[in-house]
KOLVOVEX-850974 format. One record per residue: residue number from 1; x, y, z of N, C-alpha, C, O in turn; residue in three letters. Coordinates in steps of 0.001 Angstrom, whole numbers, plus 524288, in hexadecimal, padded with zeros to 5 digits. Example, Ala and Ser with C-alpha at 12.3 -4.5 7.8 and 13.67 -1.06 7.14 Angstrom:
REM residues 2
[r 1; [83386; 7E9C6; 81E78]; [8300C; 7EE6C; 81E78]; [83390; 7F31C; 81E78]; [8379C; 7F309; 82111]; ALA];
[r 2; [83232; 7F736; 81BA8]; [83566; 7FBDC; 81BE4]; [83264; 8001E; 81EBE]; [83461; 80472; 81F67]; SER];
//
This chain:
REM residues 168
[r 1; [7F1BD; 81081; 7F221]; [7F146; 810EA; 7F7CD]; [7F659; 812DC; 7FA3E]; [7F702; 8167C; 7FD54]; UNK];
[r 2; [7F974; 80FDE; 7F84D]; [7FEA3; 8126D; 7FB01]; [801C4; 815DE; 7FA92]; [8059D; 8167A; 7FD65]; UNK];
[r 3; [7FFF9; 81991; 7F58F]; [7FEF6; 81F0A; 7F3CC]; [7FDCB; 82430; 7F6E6]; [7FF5D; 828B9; 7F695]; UNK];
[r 4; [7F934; 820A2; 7FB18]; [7F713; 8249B; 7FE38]; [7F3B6; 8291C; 7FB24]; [7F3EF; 82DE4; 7FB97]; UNK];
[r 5; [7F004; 82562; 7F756]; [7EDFB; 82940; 7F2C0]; [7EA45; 82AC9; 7F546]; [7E903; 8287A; 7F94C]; UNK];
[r 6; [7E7A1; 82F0E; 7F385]; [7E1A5; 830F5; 7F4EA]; [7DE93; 82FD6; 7EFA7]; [7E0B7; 82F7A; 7EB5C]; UNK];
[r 7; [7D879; 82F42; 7F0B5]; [7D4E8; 82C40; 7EB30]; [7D1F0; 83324; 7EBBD]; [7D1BB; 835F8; 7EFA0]; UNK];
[r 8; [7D053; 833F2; 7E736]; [7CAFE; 83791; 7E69D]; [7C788; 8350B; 7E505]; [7C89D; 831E4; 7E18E]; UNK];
[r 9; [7C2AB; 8355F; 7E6AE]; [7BEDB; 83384; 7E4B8]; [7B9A3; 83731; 7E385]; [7B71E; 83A38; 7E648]; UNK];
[r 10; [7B937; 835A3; 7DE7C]; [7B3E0; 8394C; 7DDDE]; [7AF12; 8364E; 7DD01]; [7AEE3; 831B0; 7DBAC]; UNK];
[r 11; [7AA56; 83A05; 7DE14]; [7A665; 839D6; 7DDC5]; [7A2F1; 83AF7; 7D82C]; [7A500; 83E62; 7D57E]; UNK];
[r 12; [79EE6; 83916; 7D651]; [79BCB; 83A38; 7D1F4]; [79C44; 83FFF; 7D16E]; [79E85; 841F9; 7CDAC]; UNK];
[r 13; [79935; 843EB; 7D6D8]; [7999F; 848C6; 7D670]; [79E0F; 84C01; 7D434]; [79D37; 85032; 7D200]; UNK];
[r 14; [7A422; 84972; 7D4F6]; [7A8E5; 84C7E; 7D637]; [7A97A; 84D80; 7DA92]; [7AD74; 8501A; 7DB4D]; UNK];
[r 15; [7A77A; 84CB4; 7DDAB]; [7AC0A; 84D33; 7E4D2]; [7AEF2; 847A2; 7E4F8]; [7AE40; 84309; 7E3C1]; UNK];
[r 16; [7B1FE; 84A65; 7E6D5]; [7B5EA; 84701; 7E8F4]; [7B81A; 84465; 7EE68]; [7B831; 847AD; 7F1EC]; UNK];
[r 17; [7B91A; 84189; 7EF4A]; [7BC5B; 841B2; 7F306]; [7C26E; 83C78; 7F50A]; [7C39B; 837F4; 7F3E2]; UNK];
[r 18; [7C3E0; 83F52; 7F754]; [7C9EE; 83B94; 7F84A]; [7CA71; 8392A; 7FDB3]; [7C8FA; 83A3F; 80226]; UNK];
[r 19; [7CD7B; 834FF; 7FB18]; [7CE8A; 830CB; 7FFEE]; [7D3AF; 82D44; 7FF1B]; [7D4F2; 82B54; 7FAE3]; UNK];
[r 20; [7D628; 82CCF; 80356]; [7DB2B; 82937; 80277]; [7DAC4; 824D7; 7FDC0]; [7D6DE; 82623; 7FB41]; UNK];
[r 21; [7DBEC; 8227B; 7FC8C]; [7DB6B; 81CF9; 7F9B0]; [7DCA1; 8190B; 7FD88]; [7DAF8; 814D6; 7FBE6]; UNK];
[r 22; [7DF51; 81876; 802FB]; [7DF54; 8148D; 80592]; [7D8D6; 8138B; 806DB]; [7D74B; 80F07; 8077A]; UNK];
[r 23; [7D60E; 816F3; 80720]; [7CFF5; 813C3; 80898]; [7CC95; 8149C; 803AD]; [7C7D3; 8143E; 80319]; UNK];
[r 24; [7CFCB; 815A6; 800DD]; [7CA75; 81459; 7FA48]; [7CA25; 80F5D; 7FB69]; [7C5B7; 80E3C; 7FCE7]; UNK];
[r 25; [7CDA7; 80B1D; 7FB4D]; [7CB80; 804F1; 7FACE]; [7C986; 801CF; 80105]; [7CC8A; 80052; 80475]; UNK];
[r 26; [7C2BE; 80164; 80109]; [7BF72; 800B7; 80324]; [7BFAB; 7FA27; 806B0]; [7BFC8; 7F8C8; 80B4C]; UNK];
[r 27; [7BFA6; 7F7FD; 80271]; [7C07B; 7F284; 80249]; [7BFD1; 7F065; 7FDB5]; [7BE38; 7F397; 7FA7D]; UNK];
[r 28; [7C071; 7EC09; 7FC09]; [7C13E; 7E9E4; 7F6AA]; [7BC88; 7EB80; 7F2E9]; [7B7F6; 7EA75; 7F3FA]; UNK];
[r 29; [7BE0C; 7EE0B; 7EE96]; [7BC30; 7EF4A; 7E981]; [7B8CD; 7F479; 7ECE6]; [7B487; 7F523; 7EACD]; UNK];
[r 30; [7B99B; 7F7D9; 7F118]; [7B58C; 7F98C; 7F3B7]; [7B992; 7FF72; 7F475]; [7BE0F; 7FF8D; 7F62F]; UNK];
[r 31; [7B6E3; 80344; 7F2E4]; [7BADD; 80881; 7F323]; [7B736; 80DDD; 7F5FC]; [7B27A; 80EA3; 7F5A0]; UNK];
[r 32; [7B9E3; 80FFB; 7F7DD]; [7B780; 81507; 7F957]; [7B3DF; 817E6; 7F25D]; [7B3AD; 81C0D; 7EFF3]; UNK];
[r 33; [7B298; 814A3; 7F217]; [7AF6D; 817E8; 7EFAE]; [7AAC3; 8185C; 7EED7]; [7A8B2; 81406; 7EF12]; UNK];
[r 34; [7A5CF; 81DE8; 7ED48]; [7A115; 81DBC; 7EDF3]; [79F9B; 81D01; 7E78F]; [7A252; 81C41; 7E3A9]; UNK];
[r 35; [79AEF; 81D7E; 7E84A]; [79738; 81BC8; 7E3FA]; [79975; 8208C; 7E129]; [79C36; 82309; 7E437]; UNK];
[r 36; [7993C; 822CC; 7DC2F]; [79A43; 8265B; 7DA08]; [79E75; 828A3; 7DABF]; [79F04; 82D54; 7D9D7]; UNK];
[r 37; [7A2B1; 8251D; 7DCCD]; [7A8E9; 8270E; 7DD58]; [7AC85; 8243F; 7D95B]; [7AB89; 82006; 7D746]; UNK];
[r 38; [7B0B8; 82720; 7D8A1]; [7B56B; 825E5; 7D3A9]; [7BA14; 828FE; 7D7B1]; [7BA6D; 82D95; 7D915]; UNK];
[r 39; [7BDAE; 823E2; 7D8ED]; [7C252; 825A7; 7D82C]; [7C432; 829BE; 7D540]; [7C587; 82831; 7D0E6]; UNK];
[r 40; [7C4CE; 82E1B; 7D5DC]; [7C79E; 8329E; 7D2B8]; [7CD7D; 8334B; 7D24D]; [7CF52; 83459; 7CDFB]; UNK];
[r 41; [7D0E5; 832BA; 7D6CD]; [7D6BF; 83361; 7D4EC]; [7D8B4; 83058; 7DA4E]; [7D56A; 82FE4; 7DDC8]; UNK];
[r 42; [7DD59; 82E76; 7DB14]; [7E03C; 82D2D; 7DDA6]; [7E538; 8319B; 7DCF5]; [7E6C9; 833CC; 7D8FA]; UNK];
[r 43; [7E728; 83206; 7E2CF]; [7EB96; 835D8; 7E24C]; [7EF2D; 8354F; 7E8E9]; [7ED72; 8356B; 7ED65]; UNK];
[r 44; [7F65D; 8348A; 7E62F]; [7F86A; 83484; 7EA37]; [7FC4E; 83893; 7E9B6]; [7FD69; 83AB3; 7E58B]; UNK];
[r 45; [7FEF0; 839E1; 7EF5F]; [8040D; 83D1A; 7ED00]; [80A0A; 83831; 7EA8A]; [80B70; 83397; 7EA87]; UNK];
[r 46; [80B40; 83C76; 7E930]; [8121C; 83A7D; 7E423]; [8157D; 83932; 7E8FA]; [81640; 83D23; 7EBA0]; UNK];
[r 47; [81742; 835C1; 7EA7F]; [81A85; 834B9; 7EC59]; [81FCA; 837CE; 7ECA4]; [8211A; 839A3; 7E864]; UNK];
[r 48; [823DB; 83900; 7F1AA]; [82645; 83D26; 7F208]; [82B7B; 83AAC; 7F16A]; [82BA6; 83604; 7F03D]; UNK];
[r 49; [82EEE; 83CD2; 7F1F7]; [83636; 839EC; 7F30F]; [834D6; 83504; 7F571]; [8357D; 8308F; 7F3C2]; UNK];
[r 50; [83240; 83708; 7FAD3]; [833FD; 83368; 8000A]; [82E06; 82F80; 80060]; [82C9F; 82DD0; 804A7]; UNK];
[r 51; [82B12; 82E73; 7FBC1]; [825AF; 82B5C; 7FAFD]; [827B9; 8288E; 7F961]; [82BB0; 829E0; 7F6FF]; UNK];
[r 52; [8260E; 821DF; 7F9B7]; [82629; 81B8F; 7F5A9]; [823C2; 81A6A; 7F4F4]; [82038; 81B25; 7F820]; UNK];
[r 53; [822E8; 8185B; 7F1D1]; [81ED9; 81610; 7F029]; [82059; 80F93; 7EB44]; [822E0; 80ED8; 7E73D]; UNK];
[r 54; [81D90; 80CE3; 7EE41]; [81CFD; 8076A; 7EC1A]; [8192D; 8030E; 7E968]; [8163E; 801AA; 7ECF4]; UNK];
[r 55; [8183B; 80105; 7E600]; [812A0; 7FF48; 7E4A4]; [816CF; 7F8C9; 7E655]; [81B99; 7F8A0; 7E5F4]; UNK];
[r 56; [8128F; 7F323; 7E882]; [81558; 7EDEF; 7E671]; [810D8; 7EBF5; 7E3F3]; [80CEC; 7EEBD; 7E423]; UNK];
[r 57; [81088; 7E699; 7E10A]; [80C02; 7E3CF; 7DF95]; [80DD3; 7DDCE; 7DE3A]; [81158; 7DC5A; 7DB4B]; UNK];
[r 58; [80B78; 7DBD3; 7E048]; [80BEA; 7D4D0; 7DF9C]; [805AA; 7D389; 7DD64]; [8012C; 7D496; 7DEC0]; UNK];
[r 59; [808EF; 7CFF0; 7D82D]; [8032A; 7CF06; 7D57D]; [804DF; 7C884; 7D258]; [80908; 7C622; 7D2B6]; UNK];
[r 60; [80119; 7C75C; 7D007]; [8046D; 7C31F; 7CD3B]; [8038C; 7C2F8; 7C92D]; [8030B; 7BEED; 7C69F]; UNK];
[r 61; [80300; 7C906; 7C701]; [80550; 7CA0F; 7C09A]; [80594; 7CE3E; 7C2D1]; [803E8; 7CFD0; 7C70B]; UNK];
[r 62; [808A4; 7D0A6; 7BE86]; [80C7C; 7D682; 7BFB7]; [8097E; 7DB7B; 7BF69]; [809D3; 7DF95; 7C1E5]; UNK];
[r 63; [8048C; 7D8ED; 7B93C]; [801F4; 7DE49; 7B865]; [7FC5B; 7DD96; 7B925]; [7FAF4; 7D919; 7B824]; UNK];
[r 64; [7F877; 7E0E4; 7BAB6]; [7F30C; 7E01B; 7BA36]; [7F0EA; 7DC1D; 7BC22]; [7ED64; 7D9CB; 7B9D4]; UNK];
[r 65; [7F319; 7DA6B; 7C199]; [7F17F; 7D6F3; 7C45F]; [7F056; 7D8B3; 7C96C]; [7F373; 7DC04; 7CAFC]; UNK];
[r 66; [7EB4B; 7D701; 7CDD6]; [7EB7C; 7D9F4; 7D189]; [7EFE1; 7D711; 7D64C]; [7F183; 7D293; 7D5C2]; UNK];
[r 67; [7F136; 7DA36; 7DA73]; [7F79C; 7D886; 7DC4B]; [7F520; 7D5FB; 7E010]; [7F0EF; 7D709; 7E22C]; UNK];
[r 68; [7F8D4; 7D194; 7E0F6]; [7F81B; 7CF81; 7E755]; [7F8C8; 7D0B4; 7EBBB]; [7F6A1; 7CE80; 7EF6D]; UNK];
[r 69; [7FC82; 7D524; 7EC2A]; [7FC06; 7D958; 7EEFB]; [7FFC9; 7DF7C; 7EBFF]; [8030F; 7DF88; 7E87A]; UNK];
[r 70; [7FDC5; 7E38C; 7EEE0]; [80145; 7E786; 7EC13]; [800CB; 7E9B7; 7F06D]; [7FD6F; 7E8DF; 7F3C2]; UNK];
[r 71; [8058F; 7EDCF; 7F08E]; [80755; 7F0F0; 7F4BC]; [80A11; 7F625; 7F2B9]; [80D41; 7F62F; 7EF20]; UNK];
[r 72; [80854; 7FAD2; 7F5AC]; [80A0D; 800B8; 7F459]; [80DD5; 80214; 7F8F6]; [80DE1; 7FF7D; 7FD03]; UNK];
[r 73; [810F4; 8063F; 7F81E]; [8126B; 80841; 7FDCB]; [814D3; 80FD4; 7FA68]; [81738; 81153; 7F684]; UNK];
[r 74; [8129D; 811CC; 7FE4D]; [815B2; 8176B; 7FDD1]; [81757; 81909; 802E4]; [813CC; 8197E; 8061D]; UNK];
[r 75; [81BFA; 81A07; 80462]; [81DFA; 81B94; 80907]; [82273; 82054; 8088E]; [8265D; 820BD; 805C9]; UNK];
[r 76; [8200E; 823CF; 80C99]; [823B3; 82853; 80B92]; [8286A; 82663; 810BC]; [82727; 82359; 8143E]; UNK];
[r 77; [82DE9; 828D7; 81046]; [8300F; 8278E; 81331]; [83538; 82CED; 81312]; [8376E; 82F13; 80F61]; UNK];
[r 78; [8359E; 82D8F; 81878]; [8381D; 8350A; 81989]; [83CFE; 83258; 81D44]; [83CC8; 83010; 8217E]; UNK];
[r 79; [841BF; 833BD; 81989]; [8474A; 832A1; 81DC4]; [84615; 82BA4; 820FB]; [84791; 82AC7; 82579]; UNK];
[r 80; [843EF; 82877; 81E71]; [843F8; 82280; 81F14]; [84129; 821B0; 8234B]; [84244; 81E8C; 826C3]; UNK];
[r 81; [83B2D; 8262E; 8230A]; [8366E; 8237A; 826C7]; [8336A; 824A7; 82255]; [8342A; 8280C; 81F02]; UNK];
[r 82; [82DEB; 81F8E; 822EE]; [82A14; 81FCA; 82136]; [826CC; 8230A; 821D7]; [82408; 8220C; 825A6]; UNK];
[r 83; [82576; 827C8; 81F19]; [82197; 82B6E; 820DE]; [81C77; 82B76; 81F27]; [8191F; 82EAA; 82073]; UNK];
[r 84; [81BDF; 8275D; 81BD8]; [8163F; 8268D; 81A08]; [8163C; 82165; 81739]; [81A1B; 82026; 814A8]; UNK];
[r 85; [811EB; 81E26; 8178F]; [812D0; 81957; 8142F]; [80C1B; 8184B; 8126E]; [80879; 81937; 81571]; UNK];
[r 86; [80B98; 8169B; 80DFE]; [806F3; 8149B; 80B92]; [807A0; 80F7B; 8091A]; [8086D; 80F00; 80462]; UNK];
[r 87; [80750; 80BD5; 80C2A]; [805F6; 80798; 809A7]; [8013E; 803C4; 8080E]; [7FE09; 80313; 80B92]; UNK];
[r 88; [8005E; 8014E; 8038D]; [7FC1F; 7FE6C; 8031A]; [7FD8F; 7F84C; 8008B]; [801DA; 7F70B; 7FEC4]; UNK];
[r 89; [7F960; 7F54B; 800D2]; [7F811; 7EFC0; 7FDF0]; [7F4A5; 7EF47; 7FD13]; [7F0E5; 7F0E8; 7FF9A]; UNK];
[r 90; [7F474; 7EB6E; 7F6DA]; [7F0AC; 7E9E9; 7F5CA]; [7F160; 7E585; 7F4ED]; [7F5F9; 7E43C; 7F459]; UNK];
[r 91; [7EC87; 7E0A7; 7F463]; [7ECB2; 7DBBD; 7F452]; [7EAD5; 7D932; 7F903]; [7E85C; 7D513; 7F8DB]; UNK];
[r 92; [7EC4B; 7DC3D; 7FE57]; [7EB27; 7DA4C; 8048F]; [7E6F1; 7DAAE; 8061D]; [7E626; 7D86A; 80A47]; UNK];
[r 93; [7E2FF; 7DD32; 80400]; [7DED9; 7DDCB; 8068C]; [7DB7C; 7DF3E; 80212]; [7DD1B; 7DF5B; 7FD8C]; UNK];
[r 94; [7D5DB; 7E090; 803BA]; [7D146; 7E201; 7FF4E]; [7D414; 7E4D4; 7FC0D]; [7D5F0; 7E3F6; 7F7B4]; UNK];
[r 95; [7D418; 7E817; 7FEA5]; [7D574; 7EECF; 7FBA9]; [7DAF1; 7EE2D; 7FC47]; [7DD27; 7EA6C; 7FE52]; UNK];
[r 96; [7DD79; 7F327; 7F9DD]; [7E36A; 7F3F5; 7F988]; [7E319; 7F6F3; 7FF56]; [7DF1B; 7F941; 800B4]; UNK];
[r 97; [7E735; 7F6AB; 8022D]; [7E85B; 7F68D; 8079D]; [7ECA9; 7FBF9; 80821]; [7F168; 7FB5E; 807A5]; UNK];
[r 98; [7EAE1; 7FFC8; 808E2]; [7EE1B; 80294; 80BCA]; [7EF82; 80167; 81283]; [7EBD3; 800BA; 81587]; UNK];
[r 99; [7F5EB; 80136; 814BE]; [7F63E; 8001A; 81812]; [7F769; 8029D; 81B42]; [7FC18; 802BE; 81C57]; UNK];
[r 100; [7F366; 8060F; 81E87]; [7F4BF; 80B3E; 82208]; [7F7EE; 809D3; 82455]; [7FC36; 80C00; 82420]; UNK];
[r 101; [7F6C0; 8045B; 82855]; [7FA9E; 80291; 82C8D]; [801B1; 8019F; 82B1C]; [804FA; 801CA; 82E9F]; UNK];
[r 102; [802E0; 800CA; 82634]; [806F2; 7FFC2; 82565]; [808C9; 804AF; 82539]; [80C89; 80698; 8278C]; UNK];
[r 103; [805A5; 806AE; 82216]; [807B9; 80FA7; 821A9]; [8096B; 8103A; 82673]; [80DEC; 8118E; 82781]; UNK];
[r 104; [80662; 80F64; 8294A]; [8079E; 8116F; 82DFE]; [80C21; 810E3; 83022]; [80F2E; 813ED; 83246]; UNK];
[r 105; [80C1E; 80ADD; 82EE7]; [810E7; 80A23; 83426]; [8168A; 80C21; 83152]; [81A5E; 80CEF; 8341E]; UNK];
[r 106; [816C8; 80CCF; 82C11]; [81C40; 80DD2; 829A4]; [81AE0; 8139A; 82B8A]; [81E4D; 815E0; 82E0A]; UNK];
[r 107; [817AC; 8155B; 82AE2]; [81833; 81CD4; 82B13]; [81AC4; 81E17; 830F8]; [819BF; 81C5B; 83556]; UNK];
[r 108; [81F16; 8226E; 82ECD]; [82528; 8232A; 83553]; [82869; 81E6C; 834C6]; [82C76; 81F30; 83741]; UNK];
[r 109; [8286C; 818A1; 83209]; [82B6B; 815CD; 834AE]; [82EA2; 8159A; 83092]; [82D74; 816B3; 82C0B]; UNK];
[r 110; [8351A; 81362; 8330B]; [83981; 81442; 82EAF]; [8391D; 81013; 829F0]; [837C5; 80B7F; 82A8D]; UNK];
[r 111; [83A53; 81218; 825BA]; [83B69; 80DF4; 820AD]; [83F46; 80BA6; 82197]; [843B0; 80CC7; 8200D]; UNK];
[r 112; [83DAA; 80725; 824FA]; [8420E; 80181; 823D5]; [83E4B; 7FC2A; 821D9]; [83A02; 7FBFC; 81FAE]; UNK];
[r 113; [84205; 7F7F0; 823AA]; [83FD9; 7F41B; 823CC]; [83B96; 7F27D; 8265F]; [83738; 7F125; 824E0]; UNK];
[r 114; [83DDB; 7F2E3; 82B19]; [839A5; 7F179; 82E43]; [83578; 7F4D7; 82FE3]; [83193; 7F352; 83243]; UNK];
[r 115; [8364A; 7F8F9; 82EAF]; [82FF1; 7FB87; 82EDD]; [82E11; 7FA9A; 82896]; [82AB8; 7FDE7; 82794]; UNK];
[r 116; [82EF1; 7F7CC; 824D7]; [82AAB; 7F51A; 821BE]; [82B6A; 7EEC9; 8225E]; [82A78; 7EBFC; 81E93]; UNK];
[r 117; [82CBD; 7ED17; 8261D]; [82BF7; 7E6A1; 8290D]; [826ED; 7E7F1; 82A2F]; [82349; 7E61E; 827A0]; UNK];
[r 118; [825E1; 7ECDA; 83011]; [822F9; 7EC83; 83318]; [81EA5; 7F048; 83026]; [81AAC; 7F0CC; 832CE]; UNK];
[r 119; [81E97; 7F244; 82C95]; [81A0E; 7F53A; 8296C]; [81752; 7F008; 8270E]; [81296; 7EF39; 826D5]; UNK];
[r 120; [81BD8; 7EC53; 82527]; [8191B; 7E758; 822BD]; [81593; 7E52C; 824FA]; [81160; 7E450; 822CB]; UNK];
[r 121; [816DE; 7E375; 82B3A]; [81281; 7E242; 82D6D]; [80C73; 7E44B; 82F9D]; [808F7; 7E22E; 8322B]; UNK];
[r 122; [80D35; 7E9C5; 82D15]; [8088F; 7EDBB; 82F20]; [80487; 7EBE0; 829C3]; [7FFCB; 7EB06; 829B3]; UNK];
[r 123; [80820; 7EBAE; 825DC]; [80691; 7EB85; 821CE]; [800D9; 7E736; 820EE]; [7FC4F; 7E792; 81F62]; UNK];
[r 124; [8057D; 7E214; 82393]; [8020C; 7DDE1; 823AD]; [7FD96; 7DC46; 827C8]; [7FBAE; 7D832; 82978]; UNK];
[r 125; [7FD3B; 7DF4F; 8282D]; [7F8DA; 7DFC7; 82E05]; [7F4FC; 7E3BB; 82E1C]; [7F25F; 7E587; 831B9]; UNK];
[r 126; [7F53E; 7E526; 82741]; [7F23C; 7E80D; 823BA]; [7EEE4; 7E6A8; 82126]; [7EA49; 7E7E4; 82084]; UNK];
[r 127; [7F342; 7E20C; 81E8F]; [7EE99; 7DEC2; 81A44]; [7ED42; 7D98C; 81AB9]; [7F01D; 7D687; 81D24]; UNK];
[r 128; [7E922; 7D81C; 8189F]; [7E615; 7D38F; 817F8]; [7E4D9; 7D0F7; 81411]; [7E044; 7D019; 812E6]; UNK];
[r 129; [7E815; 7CFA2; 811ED]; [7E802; 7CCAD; 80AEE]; [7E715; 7C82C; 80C29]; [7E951; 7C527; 80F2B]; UNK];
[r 130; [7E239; 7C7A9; 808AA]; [7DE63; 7C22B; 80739]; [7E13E; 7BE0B; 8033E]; [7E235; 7C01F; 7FF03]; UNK];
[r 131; [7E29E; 7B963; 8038E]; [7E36E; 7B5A8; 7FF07]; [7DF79; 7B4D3; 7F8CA]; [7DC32; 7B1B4; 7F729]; UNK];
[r 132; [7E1C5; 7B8ED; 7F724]; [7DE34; 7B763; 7F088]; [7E223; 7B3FE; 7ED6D]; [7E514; 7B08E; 7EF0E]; UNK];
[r 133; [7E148; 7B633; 7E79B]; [7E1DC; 7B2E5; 7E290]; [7E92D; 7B4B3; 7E291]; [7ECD9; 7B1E0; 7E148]; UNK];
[r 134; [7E954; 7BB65; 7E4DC]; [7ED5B; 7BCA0; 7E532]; [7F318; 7BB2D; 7E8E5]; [7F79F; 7BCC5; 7E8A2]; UNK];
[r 135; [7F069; 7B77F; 7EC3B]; [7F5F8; 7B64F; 7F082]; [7F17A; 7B503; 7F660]; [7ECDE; 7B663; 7F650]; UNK];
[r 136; [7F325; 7B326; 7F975]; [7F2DD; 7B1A2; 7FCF1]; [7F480; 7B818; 801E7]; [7F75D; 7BBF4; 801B1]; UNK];
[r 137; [7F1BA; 7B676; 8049E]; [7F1A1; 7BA7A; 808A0]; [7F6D6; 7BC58; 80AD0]; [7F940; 7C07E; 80B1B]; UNK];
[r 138; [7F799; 7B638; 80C8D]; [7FE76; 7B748; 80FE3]; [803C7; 7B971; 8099B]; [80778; 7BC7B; 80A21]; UNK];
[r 139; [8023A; 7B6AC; 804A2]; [804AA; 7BA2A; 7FFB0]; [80383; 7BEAA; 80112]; [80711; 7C0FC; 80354]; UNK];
[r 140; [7FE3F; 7C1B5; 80055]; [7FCCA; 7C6D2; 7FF6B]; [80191; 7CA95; 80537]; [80448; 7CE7A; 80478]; UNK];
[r 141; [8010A; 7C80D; 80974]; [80457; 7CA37; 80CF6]; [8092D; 7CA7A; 80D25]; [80BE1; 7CD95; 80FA0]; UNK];
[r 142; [80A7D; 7C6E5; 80A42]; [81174; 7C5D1; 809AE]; [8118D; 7CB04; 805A3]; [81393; 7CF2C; 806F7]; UNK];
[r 143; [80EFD; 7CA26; 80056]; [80EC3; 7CEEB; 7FD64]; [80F54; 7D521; 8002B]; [812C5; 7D862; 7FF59]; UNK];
[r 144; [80BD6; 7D566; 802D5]; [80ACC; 7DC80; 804B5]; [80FC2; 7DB39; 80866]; [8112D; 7DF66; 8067C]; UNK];
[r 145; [81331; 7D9DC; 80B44]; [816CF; 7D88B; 80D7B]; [81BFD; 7DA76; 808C2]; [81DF0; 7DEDA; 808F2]; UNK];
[r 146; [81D3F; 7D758; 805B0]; [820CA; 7D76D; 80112]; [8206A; 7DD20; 7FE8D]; [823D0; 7E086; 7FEA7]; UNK];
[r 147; [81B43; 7DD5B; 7FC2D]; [819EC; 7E340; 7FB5D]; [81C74; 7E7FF; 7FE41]; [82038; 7EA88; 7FCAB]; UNK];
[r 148; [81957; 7E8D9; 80368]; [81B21; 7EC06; 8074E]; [820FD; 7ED47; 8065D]; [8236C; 7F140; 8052C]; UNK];
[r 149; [82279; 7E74F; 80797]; [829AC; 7E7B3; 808A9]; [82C3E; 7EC68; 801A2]; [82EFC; 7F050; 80110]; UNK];
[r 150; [82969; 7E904; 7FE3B]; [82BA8; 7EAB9; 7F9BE]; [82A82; 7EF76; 7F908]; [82BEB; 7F07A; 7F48C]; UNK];
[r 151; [827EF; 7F49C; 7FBB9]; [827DD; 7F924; 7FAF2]; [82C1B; 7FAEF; 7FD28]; [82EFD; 7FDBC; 7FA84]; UNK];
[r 152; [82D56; 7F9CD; 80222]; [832E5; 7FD23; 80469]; [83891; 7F9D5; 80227]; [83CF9; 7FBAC; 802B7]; UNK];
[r 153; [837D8; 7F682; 80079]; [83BEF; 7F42D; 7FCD4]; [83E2A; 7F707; 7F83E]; [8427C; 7F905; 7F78C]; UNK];
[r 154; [83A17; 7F6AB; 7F562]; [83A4A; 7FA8A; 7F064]; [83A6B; 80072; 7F179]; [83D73; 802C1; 7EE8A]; UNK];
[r 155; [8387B; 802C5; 7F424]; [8390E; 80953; 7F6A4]; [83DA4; 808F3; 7F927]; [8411F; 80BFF; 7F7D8]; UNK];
[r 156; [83E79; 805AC; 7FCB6]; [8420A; 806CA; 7FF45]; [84826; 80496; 80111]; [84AAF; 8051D; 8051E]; UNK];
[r 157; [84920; 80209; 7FC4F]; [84C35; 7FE0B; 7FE2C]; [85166; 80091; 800F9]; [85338; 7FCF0; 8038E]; UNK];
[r 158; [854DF; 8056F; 801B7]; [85730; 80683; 80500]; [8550D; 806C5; 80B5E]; [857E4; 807F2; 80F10]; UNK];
[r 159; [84F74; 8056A; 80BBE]; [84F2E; 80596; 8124C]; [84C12; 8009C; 8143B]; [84B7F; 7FFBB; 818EC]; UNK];
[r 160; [84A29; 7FD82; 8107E]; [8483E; 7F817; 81270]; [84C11; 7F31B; 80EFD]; [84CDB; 7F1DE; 80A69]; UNK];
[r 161; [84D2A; 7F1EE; 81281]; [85089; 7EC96; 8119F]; [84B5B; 7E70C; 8106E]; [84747; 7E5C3; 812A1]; UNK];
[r 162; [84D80; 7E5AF; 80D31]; [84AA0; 7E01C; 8098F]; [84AAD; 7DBCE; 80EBE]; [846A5; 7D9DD; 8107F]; UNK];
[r 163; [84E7F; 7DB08; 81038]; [84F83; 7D877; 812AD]; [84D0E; 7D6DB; 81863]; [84B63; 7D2EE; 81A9B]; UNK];
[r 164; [84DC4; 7DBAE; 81946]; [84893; 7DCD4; 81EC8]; [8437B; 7DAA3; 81D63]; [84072; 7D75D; 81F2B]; UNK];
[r 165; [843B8; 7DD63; 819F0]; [83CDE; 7DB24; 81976]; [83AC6; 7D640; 816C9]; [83625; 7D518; 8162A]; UNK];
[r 166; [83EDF; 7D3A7; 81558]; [83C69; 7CE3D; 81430]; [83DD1; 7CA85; 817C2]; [83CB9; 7C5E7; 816FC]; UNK];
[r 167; [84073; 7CC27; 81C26]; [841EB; 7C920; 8219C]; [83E6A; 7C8AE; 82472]; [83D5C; 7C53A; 8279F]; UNK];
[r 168; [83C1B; 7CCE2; 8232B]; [83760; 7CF3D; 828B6]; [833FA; 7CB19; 826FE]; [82FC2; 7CA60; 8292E]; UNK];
//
C-alpha cells in the first residue's frame, strides 16, 4: 500500500484491467475481485535519491507470525518539504489501512518534528483497532503511534529529534 502500487487483474478471457491497490481490499477476506478473476501482477515505481521508504512490524514471534500491528511509509521529500507521502497500517482495522488523510496533511509541509506530532494525530483519527488475541485496542494505538514515529526516526534522524516526539 504504501508503495503506491497498481494491481492488474485479469479475466478468464485475457482482458485486463488496473486499479490502485489502496481499494483492492474491500473489507475483511473481501477483495475487488470478480468471479473468474486472478490477480496478475502488482507493480510500483523504484524509488529515486530523494524517495524513503520504511517497513515496521510488532509481533510476538519474529518470524511467520501475523503482526499486531505493522506499518509502511514512503515519502518523497525536495530541499526539506514533504512532496509526497504514502502511508499505511495494518492490524487497526479489517483490512490493511491506507491513510489518505495522513498523506495529505504531510504533503507541502516541512520535515520536522512537529509536523509528524501533528500527522500523528491525523493518523489516529484514522483508525479503529478492535481488542483481539493480539493486544488490546488502546496497545494496538500506542503501536501505530511508535510505528509512525519510528519511520522518520530511522529515515531521518538528522531532521526529527527523538526527543520531541516522545514528549509529545
Amino acid at each position: 500500500l504504501a508503495l503506491d502500487s497498481n494491481l492488474t487483474i485479469q479475466k478468464k478471457d485475457g482482458a485486463a484491467r488496473h486499479i490502485p491497490f489502496q481499494s483492492f481490499h474491500q473489507n475483511y477476506k473481501v477483495y475487488d475481485l470478480q468471479e473468474g478473476e486472478i490477480l496478475k501482477s502488482i507493480s510500483f515505481k523504484l524509488p529515486e535519491a530523494n524517495v524513503f521508504f520504511n517497513f515496521e512490524k510488532v509481533s510476538k514471534r519474529t518470524h511467520l507470525d501475523i503482526a499486531s500491528v505493522n506499518a509502511a511509509g514512503k515519502i518523497t521529500v525536495e530541499n526539506g518539504v514533504i512532496s509526497e507521502a504514502h502511508f499505511s497500517v495494518g492490524g487497526v482495522a479489517a483490512i490493511p489501512k491506507y491513510l489518505f488523510k495522513t498523506n495529505e496533511y504531510l504533503t507541502g509541509k516541512t520535515l520536522d518534528s512537529k509536523t509528524v506530532i501533528e500527522a500523528e494525530k491525523v493518523l489516529q483519527s484514522e483508525i479503529s483497532p478492535i481488542s483481539d488475541v493480539r493486544g488490546s485496542s488502546a496497545y494496538k494505538r500506542l503501536l501505530a503511534r511508535q510505528l509512525f514515529f519510528a519511520h522518520f526516526i530511522e529515515l531521518f534522524p538528522n531532521h526529527i529529534e527523538l526527543a520531541n516526539l516522545i514528549a509529545s
